[in-house]
Structures are given as structure tokens and as C-alpha cells.
N, C-alpha and C positions, 0 to 999 in steps of 0.2 A: 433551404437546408436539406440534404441528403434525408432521407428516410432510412432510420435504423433497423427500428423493429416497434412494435406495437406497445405506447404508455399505458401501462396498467393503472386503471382511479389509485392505488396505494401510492403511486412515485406523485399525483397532482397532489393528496392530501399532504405529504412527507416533506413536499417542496416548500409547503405555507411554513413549515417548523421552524426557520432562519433563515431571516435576510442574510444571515453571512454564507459564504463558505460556497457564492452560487458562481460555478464556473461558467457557466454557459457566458454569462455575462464578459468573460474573457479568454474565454476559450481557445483560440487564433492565438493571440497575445502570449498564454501562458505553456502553450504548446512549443512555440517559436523559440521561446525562452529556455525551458528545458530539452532542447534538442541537444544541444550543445556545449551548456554549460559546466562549468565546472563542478557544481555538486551535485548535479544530475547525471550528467554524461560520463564523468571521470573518477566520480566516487559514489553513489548510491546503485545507480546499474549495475555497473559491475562486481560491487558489492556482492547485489540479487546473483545474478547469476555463478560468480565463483559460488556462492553457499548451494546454489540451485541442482550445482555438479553436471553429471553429463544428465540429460531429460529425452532421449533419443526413445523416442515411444510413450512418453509418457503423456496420462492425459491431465493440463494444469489450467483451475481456473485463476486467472486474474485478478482478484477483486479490489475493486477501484482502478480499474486499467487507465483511465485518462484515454490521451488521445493514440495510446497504441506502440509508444517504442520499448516497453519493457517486454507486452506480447508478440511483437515484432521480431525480437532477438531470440525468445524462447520457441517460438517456430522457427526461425533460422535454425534453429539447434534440433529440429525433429520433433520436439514438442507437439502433442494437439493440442492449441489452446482455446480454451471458451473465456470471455471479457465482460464482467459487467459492470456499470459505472451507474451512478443516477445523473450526471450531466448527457442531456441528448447531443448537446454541442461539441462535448469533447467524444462521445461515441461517432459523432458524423466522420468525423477526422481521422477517427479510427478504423474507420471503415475504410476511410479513402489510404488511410497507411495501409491494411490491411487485403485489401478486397474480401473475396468470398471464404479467402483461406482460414479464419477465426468467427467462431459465433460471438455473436454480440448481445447484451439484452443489456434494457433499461432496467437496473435494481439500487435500491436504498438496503443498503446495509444495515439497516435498521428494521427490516422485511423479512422474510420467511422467503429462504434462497428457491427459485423456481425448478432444482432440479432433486434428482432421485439420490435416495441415501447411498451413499460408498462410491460417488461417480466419478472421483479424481482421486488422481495419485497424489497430487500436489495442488497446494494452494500457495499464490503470491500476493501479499500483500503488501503493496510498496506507500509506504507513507500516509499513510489512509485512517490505523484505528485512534492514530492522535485526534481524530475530530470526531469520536463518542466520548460521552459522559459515562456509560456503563457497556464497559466491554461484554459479558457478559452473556446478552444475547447472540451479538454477530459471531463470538466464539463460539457458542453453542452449535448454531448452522454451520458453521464453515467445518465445526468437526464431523455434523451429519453427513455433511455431503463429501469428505473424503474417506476412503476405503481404510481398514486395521492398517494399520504400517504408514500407513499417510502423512504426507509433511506441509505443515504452513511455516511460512518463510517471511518473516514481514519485520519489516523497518519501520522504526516512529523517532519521534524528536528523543535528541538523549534529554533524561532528566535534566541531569544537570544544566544543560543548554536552558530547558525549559522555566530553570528555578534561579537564572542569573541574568535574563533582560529584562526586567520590570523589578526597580525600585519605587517602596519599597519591597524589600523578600517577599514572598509567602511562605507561608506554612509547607515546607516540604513533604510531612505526611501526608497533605488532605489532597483531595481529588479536587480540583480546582481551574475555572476557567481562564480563557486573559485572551483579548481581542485585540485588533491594529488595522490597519490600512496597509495592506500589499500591493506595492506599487512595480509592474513588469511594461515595460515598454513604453513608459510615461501614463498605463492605466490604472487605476487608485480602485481598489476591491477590498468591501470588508471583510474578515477573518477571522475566526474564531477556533482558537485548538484548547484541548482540554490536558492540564499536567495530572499527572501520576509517578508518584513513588516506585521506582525499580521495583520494592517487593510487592507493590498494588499491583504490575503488570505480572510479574512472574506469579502471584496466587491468582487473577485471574487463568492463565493459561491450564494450570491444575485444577483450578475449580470446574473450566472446562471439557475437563478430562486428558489431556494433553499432558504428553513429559517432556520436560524441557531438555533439550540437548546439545543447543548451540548458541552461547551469548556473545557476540562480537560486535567491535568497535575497530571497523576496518579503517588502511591507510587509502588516499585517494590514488588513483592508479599512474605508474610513472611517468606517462606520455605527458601527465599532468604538470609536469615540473616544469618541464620548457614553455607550455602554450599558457600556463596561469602561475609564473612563478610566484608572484605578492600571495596569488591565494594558496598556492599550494601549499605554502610553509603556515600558514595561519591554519586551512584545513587538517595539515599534517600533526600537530601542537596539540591543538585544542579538538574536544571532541564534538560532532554534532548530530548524529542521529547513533538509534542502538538498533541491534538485529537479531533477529531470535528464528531459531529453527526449533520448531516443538512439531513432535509426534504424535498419532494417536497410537498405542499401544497395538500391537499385533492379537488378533483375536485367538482362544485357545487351539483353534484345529491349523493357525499359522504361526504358531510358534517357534519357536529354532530348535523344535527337539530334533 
């Protein structure tokens, strides 16, 4: 395996936490699979990016980049992007999508993020805070490390979605887990995301200091209709992931006066 960058003891303790959710174990597999599929490729990228706008200069960390195609597209677009993941497997990949044009580091979002306060403009968060129990902390960092005016961009399972595959219900207010077997390419991987109540996610983001500014439930993109038509209209219908652009408030000497 490629050599990324140096494992810090935090990401070997971090790893012991759960047998689920360990991509390395499918890494290849799960990269191949969201190349080009239809809810990756045709409706969640693009998603990111339409909300992302133009990034021509901007500097945007990744977090939870996987194996590199959403950091891939936002340096396409002029972006400086920095990526980190706690899978070494899907950073190698990333690397190799990437070369030297993106930094990379091994981080658990669950850690004390390795860089200097106000260091990005943007943060992307692509499908990633569904698998904490308490958002909380990694909000907290993520808001450190981006600058007053600062934007995190990040997609998670929609509610809804989250609170209508597993009979019986649960409890829609409570913060509650639910596990499975994700099976990409004939490989069977255990799984574990955590639901939350819409207004669980939107009071985390202001307990974090954050304003929220942009709550969207995008269509999947139209190229989508001829190459996936069964799915597009099912995609199209029903909803499945939510996206939220929150702010950090502009500091008083950069205000709009």
C-alpha cells in the first residue's frame, strides 16, 4: 500500500472503537462503486459542488474525503484542497487520484483537527457526520479551523430516510443508532450510522457557533435520467440525503459595515 503520511497512536487507539464503519476493509470495492454511480456521481457531487459555488482560490478542507473524487472536482475548480480521512486505504487511492496536488493526513473526526485556527475558507463534508453519536465536538474543530465568514457544506442521510428502513419505527426524537451489512461488489461490510432529528442537527450546528443558511434537498442531476432512468425517478420522488451550508459569523473588524 502506497504510503500516505504518518499514523498518529490517536487514529490506532480511535480504530479499536468499532468494528463497523472500517473502510480499509473495502476500500477498492467502495471507491469503484461510487465512481459512477447514481447517487454518488449524479446526485450528491453535484449536489456539493452546485452549493460549493465558484472555490477559485479558495483554501477547502475535505473531511472525510474517501478516496478523492469530491477533492478531485474542487481542485479541478481552482480549489486548494487539503483531505483527511481516518481510512489509510481510501487516502492511498487518494493519493493515487490525486498525486501531490492535495495534502492528505490520516484524522478521526473524533480528534483534535492537526491544523491552525482560521486555516480554511471552506470545509466539505460529504456524508460523513451520520456516523457520530455527538456531533458536537467535530463541529466544534471544524469551526476552529475555518476563518469568520467561513462555510461548512456537508450532506448526511435525510431524516426521514433514516427513520423509515427499520421496522419497527423508532423514536424520531431520540439520537439513536441502527447497523446492517453493506454489500458493494458482492463485499458484505458492517455498518453503523447514527439518526438524528432535523432539529438535533440544526441545534447542533448553532450550539456550534454556526448560522445556518442553506437547507437543501437537491434533484439528482439530468444526465441522470437517460443513464439511470428506474432510478432517477425513484431518486427524483423520494428524498435521501439533506445538505446544509452553515457559516461561521464574520468577525467585528469584518463585518459588512
Amino acid at each position: 500500500m502506497e504510503r500516505v503520511t504518518d499514523v498518529p497512536e490517536s487514529f490506532a487507539q480511535s480504530a479499536d472503537r468499532d468494528q463497523a464503519n472500517d473502510y480499509d476493509n473495502f476500500a477498492e470495492a467502495y471507491s469503484a462503486e461510487n465512481e459512477n454511480n447514481l447517487v454518488n456521481a449524479y446526485y450528491e457531487r453535484p449536489a456539493m459542488l452546485a452549493l460549493a459555488g465558484d472555490v477559485v482560490g479558495r483554501r477547502i478542507l475535505d473531511a472525510g474525503c474517501g478516496s478523492g473524487p469530491l477533492s478531485a472536482a474542487l481542485r479541478d475548480r481552482g480549489a486548494v484542497v487539503t483531505g483527511i480521512d481516518a481510512s489509510v486505504g481510501m487516502l492511498a487511492l487518494a493519493r493515487r487520484r490525486l498525486g501531490d496536488d492535495v495534502a492528505l493526513h490520516v484524522v478521526d473526526l473524533s480528534d483534535r483537527l492537526p491544523f491552525a485556527d482560521a486555516a480554511f475558507d471552506d470545509v466539505v463534508a460529504s456524508l460523513v457526520l451520520h456516523y457520530l453519536e455527538d456531533w458536537g465536538p467535530t463541529l466544534a474543530e471544524l469551526r476552529r479551523v475555518l476563518r469568520p465568514g467561513g462555510r461548512l457544506i456537508a450532506s448526511v442521510d435525510h431524516p426521514f430516510v433514516a427513520y423509515t428502513i427499520q421496522d419497527p419505527r423508532p423514536d424520531y426524537f431520540a439520537t439513536t443508532s441502527y447497523t446492517f451489512d453493506w454489500t458493494v461488489n458482492g463485499q458484505s461490510v458492517p455498518m453503523r450510522f447514527w439518526r438524528k432529528p432535523l432539529h438535533a442537527m440544526a441545534d447542533a450546528f448553532t450550539t456550534a457557533g454556526f448560522r445556518l443558511s442553506v437547507i437543501s434537498e437537491p434533484q439528482p442531476a439530468p444526465a441522470a435520467r437517460e443513464l439511470f432512468p428506474d432510478g432517477f425517478h425513484d431518486l427524483s420522488t423520494k428524498p435521501n440525503f439533506l445538505f446544509f451550508v452553515v457559516e461561521v459569523p464574520p468577525s467585528a473588524a469584518g463585518s459588512d459595515d
